[in-house]
N, C-alpha and C positions, 0 to 999 in steps of 0.2 A: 430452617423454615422454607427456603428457595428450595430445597431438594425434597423435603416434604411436600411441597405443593407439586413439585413437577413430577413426580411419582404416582402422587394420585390423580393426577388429569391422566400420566400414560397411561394408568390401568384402565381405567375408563376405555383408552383406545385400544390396548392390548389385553382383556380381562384374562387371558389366558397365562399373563407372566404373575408370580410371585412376586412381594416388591425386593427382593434380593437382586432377582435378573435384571434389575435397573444401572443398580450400583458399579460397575466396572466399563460401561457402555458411553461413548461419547452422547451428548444431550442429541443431534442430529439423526442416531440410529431408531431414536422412537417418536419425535417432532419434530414438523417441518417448523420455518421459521419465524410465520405469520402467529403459530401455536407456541412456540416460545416467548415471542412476544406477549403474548396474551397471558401467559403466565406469571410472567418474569417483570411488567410495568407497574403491578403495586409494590413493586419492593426497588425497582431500579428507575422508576421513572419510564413514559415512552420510548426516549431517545435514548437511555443508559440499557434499555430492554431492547432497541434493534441491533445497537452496535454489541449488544455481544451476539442476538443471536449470527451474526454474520461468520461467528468464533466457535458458532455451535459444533462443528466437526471438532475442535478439538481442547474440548470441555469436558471431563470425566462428569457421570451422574455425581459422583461422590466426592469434586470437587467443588461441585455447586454451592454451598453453603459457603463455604470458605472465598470463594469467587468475587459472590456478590460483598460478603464484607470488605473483602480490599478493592473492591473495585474501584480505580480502573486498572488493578494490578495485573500481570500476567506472570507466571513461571516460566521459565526457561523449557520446561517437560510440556507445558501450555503451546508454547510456539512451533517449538518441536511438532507435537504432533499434527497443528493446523497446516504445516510446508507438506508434511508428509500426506496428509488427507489430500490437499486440493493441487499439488502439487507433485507427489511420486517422489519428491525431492527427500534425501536422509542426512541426519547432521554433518557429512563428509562432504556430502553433494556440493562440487563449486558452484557460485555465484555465476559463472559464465557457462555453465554446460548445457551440453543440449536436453539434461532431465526440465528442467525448468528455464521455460523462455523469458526475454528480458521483458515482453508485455505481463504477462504473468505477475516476473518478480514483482511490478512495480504496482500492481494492483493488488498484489496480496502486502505489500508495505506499504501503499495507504488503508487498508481496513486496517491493521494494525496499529498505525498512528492516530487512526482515527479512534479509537476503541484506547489506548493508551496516554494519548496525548503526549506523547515522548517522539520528535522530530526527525527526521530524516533528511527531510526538506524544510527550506523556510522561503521569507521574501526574497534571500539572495542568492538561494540555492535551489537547483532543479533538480528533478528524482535521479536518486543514484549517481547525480554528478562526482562524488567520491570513488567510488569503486571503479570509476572506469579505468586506471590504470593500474588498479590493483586485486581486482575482479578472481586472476584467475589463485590470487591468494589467499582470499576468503572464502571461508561454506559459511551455510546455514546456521550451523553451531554460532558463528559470531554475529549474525544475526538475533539469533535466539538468546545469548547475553547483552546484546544492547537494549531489545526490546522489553526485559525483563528488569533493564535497571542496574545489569552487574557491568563492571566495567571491560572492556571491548575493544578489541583490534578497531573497532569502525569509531570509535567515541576516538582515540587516539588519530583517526584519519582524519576526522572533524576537526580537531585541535589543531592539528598542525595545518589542515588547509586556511584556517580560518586566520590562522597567524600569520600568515602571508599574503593576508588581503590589505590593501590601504586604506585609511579612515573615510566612513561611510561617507562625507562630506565631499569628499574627493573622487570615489566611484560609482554613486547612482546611478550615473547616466550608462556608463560603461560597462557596471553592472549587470541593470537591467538588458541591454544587450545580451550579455553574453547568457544571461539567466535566460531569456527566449529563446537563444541559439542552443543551448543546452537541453532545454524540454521539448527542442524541436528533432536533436538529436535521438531523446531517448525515444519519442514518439515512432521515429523512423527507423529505428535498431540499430542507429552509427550516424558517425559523422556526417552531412552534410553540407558539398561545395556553395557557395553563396553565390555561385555563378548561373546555379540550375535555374530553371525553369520551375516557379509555382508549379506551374500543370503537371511535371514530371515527380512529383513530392507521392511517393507511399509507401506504407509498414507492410511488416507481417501480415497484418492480419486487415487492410483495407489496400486497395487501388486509386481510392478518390482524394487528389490535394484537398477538397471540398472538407472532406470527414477532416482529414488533420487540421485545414486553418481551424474548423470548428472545435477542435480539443484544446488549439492555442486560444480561440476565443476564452471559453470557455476557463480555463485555467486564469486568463488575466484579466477578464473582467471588460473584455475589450472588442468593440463590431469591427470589421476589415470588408472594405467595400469588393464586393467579391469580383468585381472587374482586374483587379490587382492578379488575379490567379490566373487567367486567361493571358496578361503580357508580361508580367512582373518575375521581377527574378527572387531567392530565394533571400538575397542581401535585401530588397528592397521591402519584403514583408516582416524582415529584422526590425528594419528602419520602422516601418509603420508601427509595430508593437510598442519598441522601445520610444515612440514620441512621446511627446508629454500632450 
């Protein structure tokens, strides 16, 4: 039904293709993803109809049908191909290379978690806080078995980090911490001393402490008076996250 429908809106757009030339084509090669939506929401719902089209690169037409029935399922050949579209990245490709950057990684593993609901991250864990020492032992392929549900170099990482935590009773406080100081890391591509300077704080791909406090807002739910960036050190805007 899903790939019946999406067929016939492409030919509409395409009247020149047979519907055969559909069938082997990622959904993305012939709708943008306002149009996929628009197809795709009487059968998935509005919000089950964005989050895939976000997965539209690497959606076979002729896996469509099958798609929407397990949704929110993915294949492993599914994930595969979406690192490879948006990403250049191929199942060898390490975790740490310079084919795929770690802002990248971590936004192409939220659409994925979003769109699967299968975690990466949770309340006491920040993105890719697992892999950071073990980064350059992982590719994509192990990615692509967790996110698909097989079981995982990284589901094994998860287990054993998590076994070595103390009862939540006892780390909230200490937790939350380090959980700030950790998505403040991945924000910034590395570690950061708690000595620096707010104003000296930025990524890859921004200049302005401003953008990052806003990502840590943004991420916990939480305003930061922005005079703190101006004298405040990088310990002291830990401390203001982590209060209660």
């Amino acid at each position: 039904m899903a790939k019946k429908e999406f067929i016939e809106f492409a030919q509409k757009k395409y009247p020149q293709y047979l519907e055969g030339a559909f069938e082997n084509c990622v959904l993305s090669a012939f709708l943008n993803k306002s149009e996929i939506v628009k197809v795709l929401t009487p059968l998935l719902g509005k919000d089950g109809a964005q989050k895939l089209a976000k997965l539209s690169s690497a959606i076979l037409v002729s896996e469509l049908d099958e798609t929407v029935e397990l949704y929110p399922r993915l294949t492993q050949d599914q994930v595969l191909r979406f690192f490879k579209a948006e990403a250049l990245a191929y199942p060898k490709a390490k975790l740490d290379s310079t084919v795929i950057t770690r802002p990248m990684l971590i936004e192409l593993v939220e659409i994925l978690e979003e769109y699967t609901g299968i975690q990466l991250t949770d309340d006491s864990d920040a993105p890719l806080r697992y892999l950071d020492k073990v980064s350059q032992t992982l590719n994509i392929q192990d990615v692509a078995e967790y996110f698909s549900g097989s079981p995982s170099r990284i589901t094994c990482i998860r287990t054993r980090d998590r076994q070595k935590l103390p009862p939540m009773s006892k780390r909230t406080q200490v937790c939350q911490r380090k959980v700030v100081k950790a998505y403040l890391a991945d924000c910034c591509g590395g570690a950061v001393d708690e000595q620096t300077p707010i104003k000296d704080l930025h990524s890859e791909i921004t200049d302005s402490p401003y953008v990052i406090v806003h990502w840590l807002e943004d991420r916990f739910g939480k305003a930061i008076d922005n005079t703190l960036i101006k004298s405040k050190t990088v310990g002291d805007l830990l401390d203001a996250f982590a209060s209660n």
